[in-house]
C-alpha positions as CSV (number, residue, x, y, z in Angstrom):
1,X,133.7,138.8,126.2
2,X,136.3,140.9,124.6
3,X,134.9,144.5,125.3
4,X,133.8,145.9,128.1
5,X,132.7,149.0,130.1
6,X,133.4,150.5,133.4
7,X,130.4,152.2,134.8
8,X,129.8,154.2,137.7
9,X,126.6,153.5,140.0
10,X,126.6,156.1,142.2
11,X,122.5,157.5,142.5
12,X,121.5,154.6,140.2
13,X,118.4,153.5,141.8
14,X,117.3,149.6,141.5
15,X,114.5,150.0,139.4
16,X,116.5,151.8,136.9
17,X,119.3,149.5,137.6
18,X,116.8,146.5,136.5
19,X,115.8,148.6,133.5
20,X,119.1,148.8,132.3
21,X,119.5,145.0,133.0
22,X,116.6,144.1,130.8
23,X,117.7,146.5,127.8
24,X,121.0,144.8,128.0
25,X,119.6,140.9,127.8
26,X,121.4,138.8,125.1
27,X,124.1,142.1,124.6
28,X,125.6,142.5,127.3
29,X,127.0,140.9,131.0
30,X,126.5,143.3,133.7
31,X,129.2,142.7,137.2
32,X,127.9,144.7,140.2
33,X,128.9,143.2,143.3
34,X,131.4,144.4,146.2
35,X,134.8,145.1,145.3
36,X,136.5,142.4,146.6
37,X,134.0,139.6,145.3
38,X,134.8,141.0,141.7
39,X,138.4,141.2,142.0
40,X,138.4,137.6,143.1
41,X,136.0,137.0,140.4
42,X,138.2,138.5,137.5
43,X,141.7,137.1,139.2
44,X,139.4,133.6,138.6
45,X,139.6,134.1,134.7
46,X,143.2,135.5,134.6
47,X,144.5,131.9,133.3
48,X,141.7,132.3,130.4
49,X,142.3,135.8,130.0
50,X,145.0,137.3,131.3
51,X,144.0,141.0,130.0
52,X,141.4,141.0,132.4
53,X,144.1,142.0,135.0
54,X,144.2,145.7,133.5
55,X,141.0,146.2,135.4
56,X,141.8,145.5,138.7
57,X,142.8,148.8,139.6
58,X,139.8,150.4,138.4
59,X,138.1,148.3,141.1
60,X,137.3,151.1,143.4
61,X,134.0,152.9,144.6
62,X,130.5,152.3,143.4
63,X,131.6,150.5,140.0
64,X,130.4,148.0,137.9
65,X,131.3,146.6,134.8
66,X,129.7,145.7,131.2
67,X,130.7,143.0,129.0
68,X,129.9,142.6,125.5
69,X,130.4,141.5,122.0
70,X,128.7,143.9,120.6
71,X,129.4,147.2,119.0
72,X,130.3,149.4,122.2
73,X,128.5,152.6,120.9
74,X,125.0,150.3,120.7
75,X,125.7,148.9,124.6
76,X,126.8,153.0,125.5
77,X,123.8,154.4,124.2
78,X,121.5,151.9,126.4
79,X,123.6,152.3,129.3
80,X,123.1,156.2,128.8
């Protein structure tokens, strides 16, 4: 995916967290997971894609991230 967002989740409940999930289907890959699971996770597709390192250090607190193809102001306005 070339784009992507970094969201925050703090007070993002799970129902509206699998409403967001659903709007997003066939857009958008949503990451949530702890920190180190998806540091290990983008370090695995470094090789690939070696940009992907510029998010590591945004890796910190309640975060997730979005990846897409599509146009980012469509994805933001569903996140939103």
């Amino acid at each position: 995916y070339p784009k992507c967002f970094i969201v925050g989740a703090d007070n993002v409940g799970s129902k509206q967290m699998q409403t967001i999930r659903l709007s997003l289907r066939g857009k958008a890959v949503v990451l949530m997971g702890k920190n180190t699971m998806m540091r290990k996770a983008i370090r695995g597709h470094l090789e690939n894609n070696p940009a992907l390192e510029k998010l590591l250090p945004h890796i910190k607190g309640n975060v997730g991230f979005v990846f897409t193809k599509e146009d980012l102001t469509e994805v933001r306005d569903l996140l939103l």
